[in-house]
C-alpha positions in Angstrom: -13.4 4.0 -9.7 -16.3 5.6 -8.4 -17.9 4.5 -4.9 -21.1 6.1 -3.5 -23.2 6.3 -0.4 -27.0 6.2 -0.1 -28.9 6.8 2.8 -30.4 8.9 5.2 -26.8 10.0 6.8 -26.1 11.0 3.4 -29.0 12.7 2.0 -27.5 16.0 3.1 -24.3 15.3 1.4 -22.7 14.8 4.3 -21.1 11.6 6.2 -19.1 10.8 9.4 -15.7 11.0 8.9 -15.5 7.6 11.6 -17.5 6.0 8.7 -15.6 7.0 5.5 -11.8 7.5 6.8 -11.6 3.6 7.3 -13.7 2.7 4.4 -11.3 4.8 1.7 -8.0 3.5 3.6 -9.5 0.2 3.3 -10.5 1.2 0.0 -6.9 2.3 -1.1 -5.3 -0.8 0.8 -7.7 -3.2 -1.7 -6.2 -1.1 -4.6 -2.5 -2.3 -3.8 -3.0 -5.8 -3.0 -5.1 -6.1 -6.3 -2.2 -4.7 -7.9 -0.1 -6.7 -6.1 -1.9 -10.5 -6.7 -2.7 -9.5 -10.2 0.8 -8.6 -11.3 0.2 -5.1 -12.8 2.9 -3.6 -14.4 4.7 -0.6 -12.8 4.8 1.1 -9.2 2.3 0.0 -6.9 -0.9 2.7 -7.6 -1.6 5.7 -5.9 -5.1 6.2 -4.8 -6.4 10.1 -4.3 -9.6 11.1 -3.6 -11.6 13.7 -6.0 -14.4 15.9 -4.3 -17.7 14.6 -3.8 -21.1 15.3 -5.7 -23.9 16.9 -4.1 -26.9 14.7 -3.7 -25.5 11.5 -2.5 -21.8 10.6 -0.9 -20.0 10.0 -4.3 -16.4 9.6 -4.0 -14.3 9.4 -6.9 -11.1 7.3 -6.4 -8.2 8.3 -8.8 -6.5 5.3 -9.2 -2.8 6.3 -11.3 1.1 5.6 -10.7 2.4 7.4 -8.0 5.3 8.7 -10.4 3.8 11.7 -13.0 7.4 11.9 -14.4 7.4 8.1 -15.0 4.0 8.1 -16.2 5.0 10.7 -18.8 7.7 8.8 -19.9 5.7 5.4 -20.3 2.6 7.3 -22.7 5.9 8.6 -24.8 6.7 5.4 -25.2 4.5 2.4 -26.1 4.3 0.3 -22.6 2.6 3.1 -20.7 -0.1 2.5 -23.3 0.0 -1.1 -21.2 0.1 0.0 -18.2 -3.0 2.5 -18.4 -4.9 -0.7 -19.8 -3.5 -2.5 -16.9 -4.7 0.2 -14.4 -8.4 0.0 -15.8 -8.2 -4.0 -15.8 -7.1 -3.3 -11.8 -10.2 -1.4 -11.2 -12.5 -4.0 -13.5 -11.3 -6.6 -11.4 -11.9 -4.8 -8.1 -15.9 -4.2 -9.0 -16.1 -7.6 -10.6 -14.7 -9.3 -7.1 -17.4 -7.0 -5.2 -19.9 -8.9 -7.2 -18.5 -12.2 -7.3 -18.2 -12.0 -2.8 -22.0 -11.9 -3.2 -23.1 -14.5 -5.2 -20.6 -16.7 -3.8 -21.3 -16.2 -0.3 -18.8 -17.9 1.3 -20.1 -21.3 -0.2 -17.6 -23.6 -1.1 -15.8 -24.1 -4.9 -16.5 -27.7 -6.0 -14.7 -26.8 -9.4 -13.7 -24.9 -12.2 -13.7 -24.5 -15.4 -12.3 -22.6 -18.5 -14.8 -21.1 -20.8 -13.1 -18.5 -22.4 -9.8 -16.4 -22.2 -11.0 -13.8 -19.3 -14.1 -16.5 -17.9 -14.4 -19.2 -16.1 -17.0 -20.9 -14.4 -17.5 -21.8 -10.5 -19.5 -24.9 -9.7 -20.1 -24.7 -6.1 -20.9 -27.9 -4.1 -24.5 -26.8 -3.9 -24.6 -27.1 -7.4 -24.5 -23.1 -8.2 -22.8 -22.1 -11.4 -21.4 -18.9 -11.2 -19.5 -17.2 -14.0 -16.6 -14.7 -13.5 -13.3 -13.2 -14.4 -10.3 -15.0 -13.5 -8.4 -12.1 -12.2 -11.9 -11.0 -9.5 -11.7 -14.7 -8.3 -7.8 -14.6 -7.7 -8.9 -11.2 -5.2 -11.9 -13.3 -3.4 -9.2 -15.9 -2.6 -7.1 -13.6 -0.6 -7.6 -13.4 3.1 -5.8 -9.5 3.1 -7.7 -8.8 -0.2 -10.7 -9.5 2.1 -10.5 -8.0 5.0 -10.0 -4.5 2.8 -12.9 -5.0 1.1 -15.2 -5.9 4.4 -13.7 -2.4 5.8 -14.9 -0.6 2.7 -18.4 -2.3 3.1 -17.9 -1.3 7.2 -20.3 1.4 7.2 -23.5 -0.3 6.0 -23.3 -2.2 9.7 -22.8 1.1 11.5 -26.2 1.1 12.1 -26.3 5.2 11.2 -28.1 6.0 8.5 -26.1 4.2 5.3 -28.1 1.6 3.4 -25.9 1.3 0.3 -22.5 0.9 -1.5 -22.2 1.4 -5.1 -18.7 0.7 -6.8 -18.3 1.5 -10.1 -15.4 1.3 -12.5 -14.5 0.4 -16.2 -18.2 0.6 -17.6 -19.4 -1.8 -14.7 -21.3 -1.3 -11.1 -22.0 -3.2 -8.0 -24.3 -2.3 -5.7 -23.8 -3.6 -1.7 -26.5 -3.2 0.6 -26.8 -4.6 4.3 -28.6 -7.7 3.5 -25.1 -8.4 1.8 -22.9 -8.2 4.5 -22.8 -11.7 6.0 -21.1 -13.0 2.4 -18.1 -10.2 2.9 -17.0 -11.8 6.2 -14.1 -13.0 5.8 -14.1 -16.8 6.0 -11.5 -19.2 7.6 -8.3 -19.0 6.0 -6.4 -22.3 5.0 -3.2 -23.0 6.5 -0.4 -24.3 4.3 2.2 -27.1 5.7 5.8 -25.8 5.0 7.9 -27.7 7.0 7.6 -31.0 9.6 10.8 -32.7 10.4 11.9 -34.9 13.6 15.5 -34.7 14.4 17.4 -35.9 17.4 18.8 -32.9 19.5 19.7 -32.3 23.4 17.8 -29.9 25.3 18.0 -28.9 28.9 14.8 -28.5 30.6 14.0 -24.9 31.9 10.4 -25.1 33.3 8.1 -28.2 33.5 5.1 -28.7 33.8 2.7 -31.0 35.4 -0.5 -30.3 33.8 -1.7 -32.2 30.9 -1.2 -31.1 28.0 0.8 -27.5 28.9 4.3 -26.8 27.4 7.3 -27.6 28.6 10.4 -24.5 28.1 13.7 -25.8 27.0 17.2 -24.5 26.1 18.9 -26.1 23.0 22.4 -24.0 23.9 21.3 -21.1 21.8 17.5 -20.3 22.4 15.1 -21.4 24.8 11.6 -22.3 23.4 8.2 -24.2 24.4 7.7 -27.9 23.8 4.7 -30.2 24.2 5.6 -33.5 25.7 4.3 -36.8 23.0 6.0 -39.2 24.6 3.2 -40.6 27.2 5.8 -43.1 28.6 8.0 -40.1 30.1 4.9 -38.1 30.6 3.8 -40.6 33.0 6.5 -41.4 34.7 7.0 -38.0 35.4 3.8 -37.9 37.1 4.5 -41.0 38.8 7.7 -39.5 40.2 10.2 -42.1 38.6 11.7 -39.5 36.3 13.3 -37.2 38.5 15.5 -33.5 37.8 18.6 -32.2 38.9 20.1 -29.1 38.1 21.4 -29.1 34.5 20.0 -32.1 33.6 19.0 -32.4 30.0 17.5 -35.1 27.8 18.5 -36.4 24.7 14.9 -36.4 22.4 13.7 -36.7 18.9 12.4 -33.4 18.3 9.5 -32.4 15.5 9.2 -29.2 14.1 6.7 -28.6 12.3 6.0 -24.7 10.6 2.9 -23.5 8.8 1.9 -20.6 6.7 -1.5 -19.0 8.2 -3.0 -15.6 7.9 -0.7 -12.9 9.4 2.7 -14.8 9.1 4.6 -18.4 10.0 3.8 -20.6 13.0 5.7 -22.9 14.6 4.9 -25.3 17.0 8.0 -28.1 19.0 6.8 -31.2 20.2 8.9 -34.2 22.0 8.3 -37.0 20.0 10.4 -39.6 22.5 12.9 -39.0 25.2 16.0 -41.1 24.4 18.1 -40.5 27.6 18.0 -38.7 30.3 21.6 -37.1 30.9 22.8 -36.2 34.0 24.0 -32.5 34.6 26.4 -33.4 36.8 30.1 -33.1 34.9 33.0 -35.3 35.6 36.9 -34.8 35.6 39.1 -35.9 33.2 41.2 -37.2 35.7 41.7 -41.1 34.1 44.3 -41.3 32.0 42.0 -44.6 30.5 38.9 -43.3 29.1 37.8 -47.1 30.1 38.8 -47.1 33.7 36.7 -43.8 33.6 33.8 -45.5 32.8 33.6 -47.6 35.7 33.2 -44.2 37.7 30.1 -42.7 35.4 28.5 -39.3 37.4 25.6 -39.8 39.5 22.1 -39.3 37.8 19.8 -36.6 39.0 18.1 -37.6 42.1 16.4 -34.7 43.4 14.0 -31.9 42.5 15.5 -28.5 42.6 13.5 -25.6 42.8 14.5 -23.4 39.7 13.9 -26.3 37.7 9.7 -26.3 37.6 7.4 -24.3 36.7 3.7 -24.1 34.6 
């Protein structure tokens, strides 16, 4: 895969190592999570860098498995005949994504459909048509994929002299210019729902807070964590000053969890659904030898602030 730099900056044959360090390490990142989505056989590639070309920034990237004894092995045998295939499809679908983030813009997919093995057709909600490999949309999908590909278009925004970005690879070229940059930014990505449950648990209440809105901290025994508070009919007798703490009080709730997938990792986010009971912190004796003679002692609820007990 071949990518070159035109422009003033570069007519010397020289360019800012700022500029193209990020752009090729973006470059080789793009190379390894194509490899990755697409399910290329073998080791993830290994991308080196041959020497540029005199009259514009040319860079040749040498995309090949990181393994030469490996490599050897696989052309003796039949499947590194595969593999090299595989390798050249990689690049293919690389350029062909390059292409594809252009046309579509950032516009949003209506549908799809199948025309061929290796084609399908887009039909964006504006009505476009666009045609294009399989594999190139499966790359434009991919918020990481994305990002890499914006770095290696970084320089054209630099405002120093680059104008254009031409990839080439497997018989095919795509030329980038500035007027192209506002379809590589990286859109919005989607988060995915992966768990939301409600359970009933008891948590002790480290922190509160009075603001709409904020979080409250809680311990569950184990861990403490942050919890919005749903249930407006605590939440405003709290404010009211009806629902008082003691020290080591805790409340009996129905707890949801819920946990999504966005870009960069799992979140997850507590909320009270209802308080149940409040429970006193206070802990009696077992000095009845009639658990029911017991219960016409119970322990005093909480009456009064204490100090450690709120916060924001």
């Amino acid at each position: 895969m071949t990518l070159q730099f035109e422009g003033e900056a570069v007519d010397a044959a020289t360019m800012d190592v700022r500029q193209l360090a990020p752009a090729l390490i973006a470059a080789a990142d793009a190379m390894c999570e194509a490899h990755q989505l697409l399910r290329v056989p073998g080791p993830p590639p290994q991308v080196d860098v041959r020497a540029p070309r005199p009259g514009s920034f040319i860079i040749d990237l040498l995309v090949a498995e990181p393994s030469i004894l490996q490599r050897a092995i696989e052309l003796l045998n039949s499947p590194g005949v595969t593999a090299g295939l595989s390798l050249t499809g990689l690049v293919g679908a690389v350029v062909s994504s390059f292409e594809l983030v252009k046309r579509l813009a950032n516009r949003k997919i209506a549908r799809t459909e199948p025309i061929r093995p290796g084609l399908i057709r887009l039909i964006l909600k504006d009505g476009t048509v666009i045609e294009t490999p399989p594999d190139a949309l499966k790359l434009v999908l991919d918020a990481s994929y994305r990002r890499s590909i914006r770095s290696v278009v970084e320089p054209l925004a630099s405002g120093r002299g680059i104008t254009s970005l031409t990839a080439s690879a497997a018989g095919q070229s795509q030329t980038v210019t500035g007027s192209d940059l506002r379809a590589f930014e990286v859109p919005q990505t989607v988060e995915e729902e992966l768990v939301d449950t409600i359970t009933e648990v008891v948590l002790r209440p480290v922190s509160l807070s009075f603001t709409e809105g904020n979080k409250w901290r809680f311990h569950d025994g184990e861990s403490t964590f942050y919890a919005t508070i749903d249930d407006q009919r605590f939440a405003e007798a709290v404010e009211l000053g009806t629902e008082r703490f003691a020290k080591n009080d805790m409340l009996r709730v129905r707890l949801r969890l819920r946990q999504t997938k966005v870009d960069g990792g799992l979140r997850t986010e507590r909320s009270i659904v209802e308080v149940l009971q409040h429970v006193p912190g206070s802990t009696q004796l077992d000095l009845f030898a009639d658990p029911n003679v017991a219960n016409q002692f119970p322990p005093p609820s909480g009456s009064a602030d204490t100090s450690d007990s709120t916060g924001s």
